[in-house]
Backbone as numpy.savetxt, mean C-alpha at the origin, in Angstrom:
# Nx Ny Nz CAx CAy CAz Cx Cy Cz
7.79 9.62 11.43 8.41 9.75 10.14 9.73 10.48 10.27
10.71 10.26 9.42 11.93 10.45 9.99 11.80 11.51 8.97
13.48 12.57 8.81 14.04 13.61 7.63 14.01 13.21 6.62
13.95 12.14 6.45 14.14 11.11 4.98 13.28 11.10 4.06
12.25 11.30 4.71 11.24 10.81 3.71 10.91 12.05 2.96
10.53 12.74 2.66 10.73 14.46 2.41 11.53 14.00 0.42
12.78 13.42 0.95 13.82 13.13 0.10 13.27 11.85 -0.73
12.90 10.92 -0.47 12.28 10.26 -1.10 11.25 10.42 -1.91
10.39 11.36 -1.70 9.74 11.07 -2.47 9.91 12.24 -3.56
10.79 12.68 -3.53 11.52 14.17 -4.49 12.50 13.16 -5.61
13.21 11.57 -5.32 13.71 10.95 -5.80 13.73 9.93 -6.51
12.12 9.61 -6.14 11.67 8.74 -7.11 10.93 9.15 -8.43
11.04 9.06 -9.57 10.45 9.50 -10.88 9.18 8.14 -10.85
8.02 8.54 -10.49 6.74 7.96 -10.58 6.48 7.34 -11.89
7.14 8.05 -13.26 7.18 7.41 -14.06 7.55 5.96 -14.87
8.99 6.05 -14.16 9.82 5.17 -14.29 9.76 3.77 -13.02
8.95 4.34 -12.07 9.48 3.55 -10.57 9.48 2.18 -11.13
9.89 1.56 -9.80 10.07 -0.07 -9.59 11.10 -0.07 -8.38
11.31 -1.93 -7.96 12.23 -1.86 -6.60 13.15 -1.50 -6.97
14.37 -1.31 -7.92 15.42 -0.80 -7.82 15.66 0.71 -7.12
14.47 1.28 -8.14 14.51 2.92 -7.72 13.95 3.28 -6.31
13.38 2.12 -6.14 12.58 2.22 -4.66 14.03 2.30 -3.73
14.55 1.29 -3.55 15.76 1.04 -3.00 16.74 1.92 -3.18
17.07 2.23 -4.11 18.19 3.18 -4.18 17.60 4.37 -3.51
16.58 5.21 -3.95 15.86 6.18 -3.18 16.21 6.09 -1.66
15.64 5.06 -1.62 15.28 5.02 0.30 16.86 4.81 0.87
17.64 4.26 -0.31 18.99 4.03 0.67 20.12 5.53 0.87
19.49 6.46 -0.29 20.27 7.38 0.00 19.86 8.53 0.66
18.34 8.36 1.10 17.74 9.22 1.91 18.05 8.88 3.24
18.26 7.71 3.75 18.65 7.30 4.92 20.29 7.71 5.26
20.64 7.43 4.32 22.63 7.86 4.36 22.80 8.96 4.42
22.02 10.01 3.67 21.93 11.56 3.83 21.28 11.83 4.77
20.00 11.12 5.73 19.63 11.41 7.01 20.52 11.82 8.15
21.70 10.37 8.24 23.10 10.45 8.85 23.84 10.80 8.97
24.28 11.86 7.52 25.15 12.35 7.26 26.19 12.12 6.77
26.59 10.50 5.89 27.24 9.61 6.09 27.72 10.04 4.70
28.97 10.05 4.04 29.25 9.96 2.88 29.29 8.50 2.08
29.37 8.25 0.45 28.74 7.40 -0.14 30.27 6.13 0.62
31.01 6.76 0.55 32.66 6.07 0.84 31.99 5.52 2.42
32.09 6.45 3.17 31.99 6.37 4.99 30.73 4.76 4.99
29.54 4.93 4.40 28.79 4.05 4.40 29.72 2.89 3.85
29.77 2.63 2.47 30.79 1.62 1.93 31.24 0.74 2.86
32.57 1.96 3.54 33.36 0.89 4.40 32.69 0.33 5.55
32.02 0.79 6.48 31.19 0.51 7.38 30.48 -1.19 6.78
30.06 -0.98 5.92 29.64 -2.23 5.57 30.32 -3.21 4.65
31.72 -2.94 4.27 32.75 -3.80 3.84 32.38 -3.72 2.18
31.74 -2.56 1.30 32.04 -2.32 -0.11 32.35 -0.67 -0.04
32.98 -1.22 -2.03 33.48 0.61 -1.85 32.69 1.31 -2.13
33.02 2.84 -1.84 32.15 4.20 -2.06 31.56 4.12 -3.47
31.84 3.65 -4.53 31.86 3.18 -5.54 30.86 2.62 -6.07
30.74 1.43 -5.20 29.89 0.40 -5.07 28.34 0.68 -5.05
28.49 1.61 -3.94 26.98 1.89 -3.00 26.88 3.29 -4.20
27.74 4.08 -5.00 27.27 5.36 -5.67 26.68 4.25 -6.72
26.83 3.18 -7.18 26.43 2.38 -8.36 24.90 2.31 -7.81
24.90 1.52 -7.04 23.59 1.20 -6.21 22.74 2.39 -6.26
22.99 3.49 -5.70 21.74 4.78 -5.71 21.43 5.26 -7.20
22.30 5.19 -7.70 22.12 5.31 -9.33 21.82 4.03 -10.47
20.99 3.29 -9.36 20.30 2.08 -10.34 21.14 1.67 -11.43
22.86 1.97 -10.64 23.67 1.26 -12.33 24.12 -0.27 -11.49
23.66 -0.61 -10.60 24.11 -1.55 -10.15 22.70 -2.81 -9.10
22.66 -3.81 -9.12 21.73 -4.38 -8.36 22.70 -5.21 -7.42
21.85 -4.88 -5.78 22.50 -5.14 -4.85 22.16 -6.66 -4.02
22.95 -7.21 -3.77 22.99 -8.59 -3.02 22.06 -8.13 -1.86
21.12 -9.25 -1.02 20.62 -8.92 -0.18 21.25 -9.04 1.01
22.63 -9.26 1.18 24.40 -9.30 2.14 24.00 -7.22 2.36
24.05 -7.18 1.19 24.43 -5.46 0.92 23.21 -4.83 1.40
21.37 -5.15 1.36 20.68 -4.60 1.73 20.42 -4.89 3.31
21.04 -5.78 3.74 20.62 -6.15 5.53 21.74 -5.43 5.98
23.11 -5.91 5.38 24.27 -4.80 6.07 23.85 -2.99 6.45
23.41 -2.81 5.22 23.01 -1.19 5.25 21.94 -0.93 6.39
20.72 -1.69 6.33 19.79 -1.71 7.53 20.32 -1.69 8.68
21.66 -2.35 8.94 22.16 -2.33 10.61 22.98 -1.45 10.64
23.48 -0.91 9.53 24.40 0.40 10.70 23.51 1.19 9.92
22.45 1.69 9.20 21.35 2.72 9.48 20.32 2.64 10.59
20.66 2.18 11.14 19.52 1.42 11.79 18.06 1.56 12.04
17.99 0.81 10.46 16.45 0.57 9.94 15.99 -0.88 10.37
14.91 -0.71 10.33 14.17 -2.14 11.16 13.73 -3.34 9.72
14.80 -3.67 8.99 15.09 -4.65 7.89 14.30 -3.69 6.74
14.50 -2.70 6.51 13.26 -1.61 5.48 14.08 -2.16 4.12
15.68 -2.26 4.02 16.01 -1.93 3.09 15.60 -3.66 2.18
15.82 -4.54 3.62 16.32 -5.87 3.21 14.29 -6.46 2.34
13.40 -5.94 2.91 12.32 -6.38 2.49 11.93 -5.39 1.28
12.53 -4.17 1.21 12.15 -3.67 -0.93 13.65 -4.65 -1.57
14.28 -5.22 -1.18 14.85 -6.39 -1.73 14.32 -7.20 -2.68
13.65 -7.91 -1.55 12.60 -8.62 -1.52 12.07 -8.50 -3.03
11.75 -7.48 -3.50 10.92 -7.31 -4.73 11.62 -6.86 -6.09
12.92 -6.64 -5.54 13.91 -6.31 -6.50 13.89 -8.00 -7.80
13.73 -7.84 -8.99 13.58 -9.10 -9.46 12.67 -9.72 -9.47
11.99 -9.72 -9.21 10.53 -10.01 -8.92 8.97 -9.17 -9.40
8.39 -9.60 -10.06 7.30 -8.70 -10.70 5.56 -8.98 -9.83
6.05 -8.05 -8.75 5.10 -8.22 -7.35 4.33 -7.24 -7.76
4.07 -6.30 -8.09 3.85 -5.02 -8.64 3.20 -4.62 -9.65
2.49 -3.97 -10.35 2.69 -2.87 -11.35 3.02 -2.07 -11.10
4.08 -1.34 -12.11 5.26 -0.65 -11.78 4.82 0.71 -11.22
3.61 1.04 -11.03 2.89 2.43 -10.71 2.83 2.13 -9.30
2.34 1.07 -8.61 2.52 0.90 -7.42 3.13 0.29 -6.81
4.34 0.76 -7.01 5.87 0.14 -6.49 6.13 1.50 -5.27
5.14 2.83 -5.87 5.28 3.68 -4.58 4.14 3.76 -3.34
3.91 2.37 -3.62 3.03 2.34 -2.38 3.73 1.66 -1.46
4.27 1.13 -1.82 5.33 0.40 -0.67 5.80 1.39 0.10
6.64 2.74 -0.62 7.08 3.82 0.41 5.59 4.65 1.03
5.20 4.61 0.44 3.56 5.79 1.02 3.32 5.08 1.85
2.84 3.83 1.82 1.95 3.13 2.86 2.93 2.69 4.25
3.85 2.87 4.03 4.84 2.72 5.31 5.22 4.09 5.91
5.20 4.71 5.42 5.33 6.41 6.13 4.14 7.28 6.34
3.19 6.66 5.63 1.69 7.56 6.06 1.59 7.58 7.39
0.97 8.84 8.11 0.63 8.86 9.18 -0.98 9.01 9.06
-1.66 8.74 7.85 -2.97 8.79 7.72 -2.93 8.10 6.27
-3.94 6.89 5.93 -4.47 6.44 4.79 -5.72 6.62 4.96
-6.28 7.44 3.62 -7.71 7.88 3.51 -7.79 6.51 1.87
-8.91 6.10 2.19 -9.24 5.08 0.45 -10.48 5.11 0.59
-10.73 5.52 -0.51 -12.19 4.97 -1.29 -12.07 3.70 -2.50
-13.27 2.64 -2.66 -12.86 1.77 -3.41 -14.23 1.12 -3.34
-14.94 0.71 -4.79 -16.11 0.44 -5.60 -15.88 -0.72 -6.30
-14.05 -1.32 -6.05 -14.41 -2.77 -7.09 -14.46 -3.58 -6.08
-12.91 -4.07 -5.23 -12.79 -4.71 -4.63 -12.30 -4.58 -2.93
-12.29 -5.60 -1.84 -12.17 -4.92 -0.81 -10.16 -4.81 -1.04
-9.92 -3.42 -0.27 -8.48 -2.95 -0.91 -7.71 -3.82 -0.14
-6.49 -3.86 -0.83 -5.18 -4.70 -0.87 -4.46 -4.90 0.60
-4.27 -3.69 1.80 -4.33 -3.91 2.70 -5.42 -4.10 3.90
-6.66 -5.01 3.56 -7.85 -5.49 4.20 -8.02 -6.69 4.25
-7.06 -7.23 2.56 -7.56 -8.21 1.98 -6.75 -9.96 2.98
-7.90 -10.77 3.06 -7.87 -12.23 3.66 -6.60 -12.81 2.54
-5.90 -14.12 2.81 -5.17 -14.38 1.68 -6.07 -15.25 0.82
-7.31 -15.80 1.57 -7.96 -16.53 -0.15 -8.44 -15.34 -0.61
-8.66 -14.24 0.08 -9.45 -13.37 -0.99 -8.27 -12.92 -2.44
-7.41 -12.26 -1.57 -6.16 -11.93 -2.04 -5.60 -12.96 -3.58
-5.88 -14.55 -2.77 -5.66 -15.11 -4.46 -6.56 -15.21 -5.06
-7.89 -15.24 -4.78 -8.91 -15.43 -5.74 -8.86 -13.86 -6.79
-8.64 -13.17 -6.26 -8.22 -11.79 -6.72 -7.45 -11.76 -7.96
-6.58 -12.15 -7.13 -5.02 -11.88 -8.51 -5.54 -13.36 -9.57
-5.83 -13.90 -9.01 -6.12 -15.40 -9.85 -6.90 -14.87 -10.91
-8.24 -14.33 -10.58 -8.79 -13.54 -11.62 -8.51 -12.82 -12.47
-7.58 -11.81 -12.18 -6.85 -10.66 -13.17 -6.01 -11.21 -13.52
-5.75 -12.82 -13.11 -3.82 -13.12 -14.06 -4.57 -14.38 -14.56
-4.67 -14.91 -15.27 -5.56 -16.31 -15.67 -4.73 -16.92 -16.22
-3.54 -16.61 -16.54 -2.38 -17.37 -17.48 -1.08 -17.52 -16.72
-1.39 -17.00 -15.44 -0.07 -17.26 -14.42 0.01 -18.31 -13.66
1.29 -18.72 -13.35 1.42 -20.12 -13.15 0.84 -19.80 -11.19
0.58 -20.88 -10.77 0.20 -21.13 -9.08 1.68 -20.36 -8.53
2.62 -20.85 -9.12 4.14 -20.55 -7.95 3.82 -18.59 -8.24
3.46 -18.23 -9.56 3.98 -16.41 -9.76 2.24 -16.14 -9.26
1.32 -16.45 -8.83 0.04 -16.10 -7.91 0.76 -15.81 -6.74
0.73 -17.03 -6.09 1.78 -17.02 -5.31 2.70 -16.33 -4.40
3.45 -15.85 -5.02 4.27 -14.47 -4.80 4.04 -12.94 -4.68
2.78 -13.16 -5.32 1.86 -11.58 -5.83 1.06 -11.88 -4.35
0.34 -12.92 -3.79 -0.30 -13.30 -2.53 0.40 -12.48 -1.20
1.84 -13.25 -1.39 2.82 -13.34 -0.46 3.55 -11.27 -0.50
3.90 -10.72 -1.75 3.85 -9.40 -1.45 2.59 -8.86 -1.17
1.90 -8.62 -0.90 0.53 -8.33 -0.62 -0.06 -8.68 0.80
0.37 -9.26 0.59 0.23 -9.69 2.89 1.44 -8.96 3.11
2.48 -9.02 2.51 3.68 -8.79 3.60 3.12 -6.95 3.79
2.87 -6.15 3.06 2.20 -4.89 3.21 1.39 -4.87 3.95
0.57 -5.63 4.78 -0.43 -5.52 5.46 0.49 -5.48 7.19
1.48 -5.85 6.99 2.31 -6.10 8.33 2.22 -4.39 9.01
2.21 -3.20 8.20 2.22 -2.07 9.03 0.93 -1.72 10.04
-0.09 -2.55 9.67 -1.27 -2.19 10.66 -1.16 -2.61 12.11
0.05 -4.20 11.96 -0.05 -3.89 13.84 1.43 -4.15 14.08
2.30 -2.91 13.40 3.52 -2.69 13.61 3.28 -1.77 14.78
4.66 -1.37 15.39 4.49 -0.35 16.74 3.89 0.71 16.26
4.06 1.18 15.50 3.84 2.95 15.40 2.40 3.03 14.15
1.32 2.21 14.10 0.21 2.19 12.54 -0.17 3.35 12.52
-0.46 3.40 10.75 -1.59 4.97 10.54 -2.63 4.71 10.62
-3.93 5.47 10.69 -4.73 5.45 10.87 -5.28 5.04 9.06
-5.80 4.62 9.39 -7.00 4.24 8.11 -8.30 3.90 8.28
-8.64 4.96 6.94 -10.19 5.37 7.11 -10.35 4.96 5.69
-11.42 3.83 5.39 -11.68 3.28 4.15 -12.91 3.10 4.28
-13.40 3.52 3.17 -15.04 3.63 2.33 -15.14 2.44 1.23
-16.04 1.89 1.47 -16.16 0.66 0.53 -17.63 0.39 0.61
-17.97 0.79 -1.80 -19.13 0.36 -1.85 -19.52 -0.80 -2.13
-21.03 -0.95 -1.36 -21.77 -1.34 -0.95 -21.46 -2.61 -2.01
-21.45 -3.02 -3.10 -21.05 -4.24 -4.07 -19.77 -4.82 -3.61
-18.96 -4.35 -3.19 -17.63 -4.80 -2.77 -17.67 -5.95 -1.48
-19.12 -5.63 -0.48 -19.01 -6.56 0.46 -20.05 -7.24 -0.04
-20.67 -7.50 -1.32 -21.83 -8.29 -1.73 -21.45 -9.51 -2.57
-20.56 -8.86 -3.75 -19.99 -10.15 -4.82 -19.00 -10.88 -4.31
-19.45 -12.10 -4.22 -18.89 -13.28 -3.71 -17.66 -13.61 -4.05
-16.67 -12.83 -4.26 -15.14 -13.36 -4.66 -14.46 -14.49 -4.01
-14.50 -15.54 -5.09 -13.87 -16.53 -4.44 -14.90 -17.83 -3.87
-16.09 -17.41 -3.69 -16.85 -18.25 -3.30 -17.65 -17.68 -1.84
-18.74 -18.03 -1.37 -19.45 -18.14 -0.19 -18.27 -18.25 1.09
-17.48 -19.28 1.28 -16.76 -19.51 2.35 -15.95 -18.14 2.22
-14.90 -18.41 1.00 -13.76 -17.18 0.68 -14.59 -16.02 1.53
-15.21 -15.39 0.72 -16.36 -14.36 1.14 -16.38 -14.29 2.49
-17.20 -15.40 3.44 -17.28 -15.01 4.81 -16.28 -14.46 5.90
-15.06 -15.37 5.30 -13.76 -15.51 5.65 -13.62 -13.33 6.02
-13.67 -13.38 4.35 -13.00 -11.85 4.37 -14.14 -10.51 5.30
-15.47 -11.16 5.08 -15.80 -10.27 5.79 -16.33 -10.34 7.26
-15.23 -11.16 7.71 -15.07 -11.56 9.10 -13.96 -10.50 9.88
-13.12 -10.68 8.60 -11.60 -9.66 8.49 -12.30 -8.33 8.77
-12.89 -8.04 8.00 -13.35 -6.57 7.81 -13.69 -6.53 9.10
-15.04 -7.07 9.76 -15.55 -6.87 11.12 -14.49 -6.52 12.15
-13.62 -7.72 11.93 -12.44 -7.96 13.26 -11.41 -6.43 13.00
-11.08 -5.89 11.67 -10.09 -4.98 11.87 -11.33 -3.47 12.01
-12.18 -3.53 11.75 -13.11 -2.24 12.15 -13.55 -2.24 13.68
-13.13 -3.16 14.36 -12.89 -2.63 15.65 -11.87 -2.23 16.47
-10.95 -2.77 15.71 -9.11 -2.33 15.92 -9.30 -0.87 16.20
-8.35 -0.47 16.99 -7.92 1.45 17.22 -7.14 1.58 15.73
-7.63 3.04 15.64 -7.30 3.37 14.33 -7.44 2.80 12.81
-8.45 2.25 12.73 -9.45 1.74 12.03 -10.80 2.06 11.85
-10.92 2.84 10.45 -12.16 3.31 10.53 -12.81 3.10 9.23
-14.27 1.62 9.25 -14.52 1.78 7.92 -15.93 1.69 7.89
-16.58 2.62 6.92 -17.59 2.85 6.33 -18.37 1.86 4.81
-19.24 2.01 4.69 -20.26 1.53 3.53 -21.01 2.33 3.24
-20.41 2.69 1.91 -21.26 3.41 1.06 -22.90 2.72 0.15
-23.85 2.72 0.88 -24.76 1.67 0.52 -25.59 1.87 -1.02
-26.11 0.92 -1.47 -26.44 1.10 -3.15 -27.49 2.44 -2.67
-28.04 2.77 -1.89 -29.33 3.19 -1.56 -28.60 5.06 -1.94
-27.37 5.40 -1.64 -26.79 6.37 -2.11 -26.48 7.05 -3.15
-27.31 8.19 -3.40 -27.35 8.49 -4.67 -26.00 10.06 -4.80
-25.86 10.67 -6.37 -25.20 11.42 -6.77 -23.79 11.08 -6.30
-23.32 9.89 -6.29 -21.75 9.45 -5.81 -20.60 10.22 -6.22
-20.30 11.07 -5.49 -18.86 11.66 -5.94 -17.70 11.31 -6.20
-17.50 9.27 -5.92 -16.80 8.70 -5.93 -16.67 8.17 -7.47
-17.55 8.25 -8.55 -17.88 7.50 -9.52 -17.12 7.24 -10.33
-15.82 8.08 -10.61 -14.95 7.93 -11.12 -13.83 7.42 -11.29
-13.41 6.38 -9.44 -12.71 5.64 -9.58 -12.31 5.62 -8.58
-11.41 4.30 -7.81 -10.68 4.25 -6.51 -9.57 5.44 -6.23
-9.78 5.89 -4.84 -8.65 7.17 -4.85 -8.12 6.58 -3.08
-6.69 6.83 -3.02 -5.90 6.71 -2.10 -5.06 7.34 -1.65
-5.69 7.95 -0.51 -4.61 9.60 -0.06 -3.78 9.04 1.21
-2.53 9.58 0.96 -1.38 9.35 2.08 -1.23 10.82 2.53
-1.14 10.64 3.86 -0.59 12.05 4.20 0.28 11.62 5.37
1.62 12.65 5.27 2.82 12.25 6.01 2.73 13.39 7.21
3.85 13.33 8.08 4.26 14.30 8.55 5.92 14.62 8.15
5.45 16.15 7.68 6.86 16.90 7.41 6.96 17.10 6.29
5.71 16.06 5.31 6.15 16.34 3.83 4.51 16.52 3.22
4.15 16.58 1.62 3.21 17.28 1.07 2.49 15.64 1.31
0.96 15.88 1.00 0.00 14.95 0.66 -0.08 14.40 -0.51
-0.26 12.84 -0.55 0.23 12.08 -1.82 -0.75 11.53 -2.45
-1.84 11.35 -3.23 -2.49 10.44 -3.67 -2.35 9.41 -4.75
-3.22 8.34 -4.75 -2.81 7.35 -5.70 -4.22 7.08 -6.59
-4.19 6.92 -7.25 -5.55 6.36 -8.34 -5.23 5.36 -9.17
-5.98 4.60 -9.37 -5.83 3.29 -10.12 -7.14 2.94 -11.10
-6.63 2.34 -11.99 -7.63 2.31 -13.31 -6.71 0.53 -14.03
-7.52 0.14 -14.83 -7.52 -0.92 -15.79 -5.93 -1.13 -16.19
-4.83 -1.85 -15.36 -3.84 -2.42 -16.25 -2.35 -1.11 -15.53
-2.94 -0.08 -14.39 -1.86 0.35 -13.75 -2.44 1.70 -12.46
-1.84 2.94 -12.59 -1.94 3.65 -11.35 -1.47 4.85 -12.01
-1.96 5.70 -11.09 -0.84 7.12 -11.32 -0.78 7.47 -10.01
0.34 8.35 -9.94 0.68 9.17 -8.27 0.26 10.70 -8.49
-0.59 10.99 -7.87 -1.02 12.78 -8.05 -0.06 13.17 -6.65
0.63 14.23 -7.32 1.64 15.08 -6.52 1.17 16.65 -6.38
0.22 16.98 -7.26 -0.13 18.28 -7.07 -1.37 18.64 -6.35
-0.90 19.96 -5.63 -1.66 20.05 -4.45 -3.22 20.37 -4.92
-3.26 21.01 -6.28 -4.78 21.33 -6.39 -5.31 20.20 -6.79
-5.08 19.05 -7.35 -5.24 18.06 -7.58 -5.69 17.14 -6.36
-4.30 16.84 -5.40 -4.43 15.92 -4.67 -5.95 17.07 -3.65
-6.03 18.31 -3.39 -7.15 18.78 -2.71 -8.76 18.28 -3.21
-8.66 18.35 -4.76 -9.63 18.02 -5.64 -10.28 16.69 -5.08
-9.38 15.61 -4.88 -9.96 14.52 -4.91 -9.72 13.99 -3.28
-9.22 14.68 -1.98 -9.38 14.54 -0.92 -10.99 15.19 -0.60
-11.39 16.18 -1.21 -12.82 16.61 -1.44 -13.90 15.59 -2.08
-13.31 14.88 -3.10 -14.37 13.88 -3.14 -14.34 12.61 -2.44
-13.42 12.41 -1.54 -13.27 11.15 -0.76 -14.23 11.48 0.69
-13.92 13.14 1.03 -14.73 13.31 2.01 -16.44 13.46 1.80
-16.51 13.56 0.52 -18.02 13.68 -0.05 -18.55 12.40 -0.15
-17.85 11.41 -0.58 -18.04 9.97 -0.52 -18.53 9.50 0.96
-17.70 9.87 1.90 -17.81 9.67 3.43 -18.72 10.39 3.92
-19.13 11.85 3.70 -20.81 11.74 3.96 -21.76 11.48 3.51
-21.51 10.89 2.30 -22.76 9.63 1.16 -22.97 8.50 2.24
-21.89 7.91 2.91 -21.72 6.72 3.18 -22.70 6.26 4.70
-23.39 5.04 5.45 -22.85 4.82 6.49 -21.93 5.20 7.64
-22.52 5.54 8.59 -21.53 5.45 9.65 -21.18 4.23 10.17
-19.97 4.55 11.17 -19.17 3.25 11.63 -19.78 2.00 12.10
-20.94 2.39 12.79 -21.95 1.67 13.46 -22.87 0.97 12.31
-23.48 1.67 11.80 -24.45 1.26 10.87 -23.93 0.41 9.95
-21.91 0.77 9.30 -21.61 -0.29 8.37 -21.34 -1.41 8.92
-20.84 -1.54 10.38 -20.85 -2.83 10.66 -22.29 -3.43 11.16
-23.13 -3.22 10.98 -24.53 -3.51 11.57 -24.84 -4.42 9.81
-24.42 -3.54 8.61 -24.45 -4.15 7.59 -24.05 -4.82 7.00
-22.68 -5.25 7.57 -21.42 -6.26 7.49 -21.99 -7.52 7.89
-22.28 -7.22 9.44 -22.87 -8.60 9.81 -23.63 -9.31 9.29
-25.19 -8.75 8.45 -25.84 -8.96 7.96 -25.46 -9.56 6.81
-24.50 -8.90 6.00 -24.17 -9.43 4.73 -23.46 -10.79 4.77
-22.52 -11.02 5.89 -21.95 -12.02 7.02 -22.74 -13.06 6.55
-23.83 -12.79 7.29 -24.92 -13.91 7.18 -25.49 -14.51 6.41
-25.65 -14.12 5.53 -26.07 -14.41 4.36 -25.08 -14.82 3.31
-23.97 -14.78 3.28 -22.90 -15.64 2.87 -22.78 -16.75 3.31
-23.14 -17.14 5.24 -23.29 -18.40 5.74 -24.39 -18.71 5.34
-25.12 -18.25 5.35 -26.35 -19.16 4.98 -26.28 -19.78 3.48
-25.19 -19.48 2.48 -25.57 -20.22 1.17 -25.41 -21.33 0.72
């Protein structure tokens, strides 16, 4: 994790987010990484100081000429040119538009999750049978796109440098058939194949587990190096970002209480398989 990130996330208003603010954020945490003034950057990439102060101050939306230029003389590995990508585009609810920055700078993702299997696990039929469900009035092309951001997030697990992730998932999540029997096997084939990956660690919390400390809802802790611990929670129709430390401690305590409710590593895939099977068999 670079100096930058520290700055980012002091610059985004969680309230307000989306890709613009995403982008502007990340582009002036990187330019201030460098040391670069708003002018010095500009010319380097052939607009004025002007230009790029419009851009960090979301008074301006930038050509994706302007977000690949900036990536090569920062030299970011296309970061700026893919939150582009979503600029214009309603890939998102606007609450987790900061997962895009969390989940790329975590040096640890901790998740718990009781509905569905989570967003970076997910197969792409699962993935549309998913959104297909929660959007019932959206056309195939805007599924689609929600599919297509949603995989492209999954690209950090076998980028050079992955975080570790440790995900708890109850016991209903690998049972209800989303999507169908095949869909289903598909995904929890996925699951098997990435729970043996290095730095991959996932558990099942089985129905057989009682007093769940989890009961209250999916929780998703990022933790960086150099900067504070971030969590995310999600509920019916959006998200919130917990920034405070007694808070984000509160509910890193019930994620680890969840995880000694749960299965171990062994035992959940011993139950995976099983459940496996019985999806083929229907």
């Amino acid at each position: 994790m670079t100096g930058a990130e520290p700055g980012i996330l002091r610059a985004v208003d969680m309230n307000t987010v989306n890709a613009l603010t995403i982008f502007s954020a990340e582009l002036r945490a990187q330019r201030q990484r460098i040391g670069w003034t708003q002018t010095v950057l500009g010319a380097k990439i052939g607009y004025s100081g002007s230009f790029v102060s419009d851009v960090e101050r979301c008074a301006r939306t930038p050509a994706l000429d302007f977000a690949s230029s900036c990536d090569r003389e920062l030299g970011l590995p296309g970061t700026l040119a893919r939150i582009h990508q979503l600029i214009g585009r309603d890939a998102y609810a606007a609450g987790a538009f900061a997962l895009i920055t969390f989940e790329r700078r975590a040096v640890r993702i901790h998740e718990w999750e009781m509905r569905v299997v989570p967003a970076l696990l997910q197969t792409p039929g699962y993935a549309r049978a998913v959104i297909r469900a929660a959007r019932p009035n959206d056309s195939d092309e805007a599924v689609a796109r929600l599919v297509a951001a949603r995989l492209e997030r999954q690209e950090l697990l076998s980028g050079e440098h992955p975080p570790m992730l440790w995900s708890v998932l109850q016991e209903g999540v690998i049972r209800q058939a989303i999507g169908g029997a095949a869909v289903m096997g598909e995904q929890l084939g996925r699951l098997i194949e990435l729970a043996g990956m290095p730095r991959i660690l996932l558990q099942i919390l089985p129905f057989s587990a009682s007093d769940n400390a989890g009961a209250s809802g999916p929780v998703t802790v990022f933790e960086f190096a150099g900067a504070p611990t971030v969590c995310y929670t999600e509920c019916y129709g959006g998200g919130r970002v917990v920034e405070g430390q007694g808070e984000v401690a509160d509910l890193m305590t019930a994620v680890n209480m969840v995880r000694a409710s749960a299965l171990c590593p062994g035992e959940s895939m011993r139950l995976l398989r099983a459940v496996r099977r019985e999806h083929d068999g229907r």
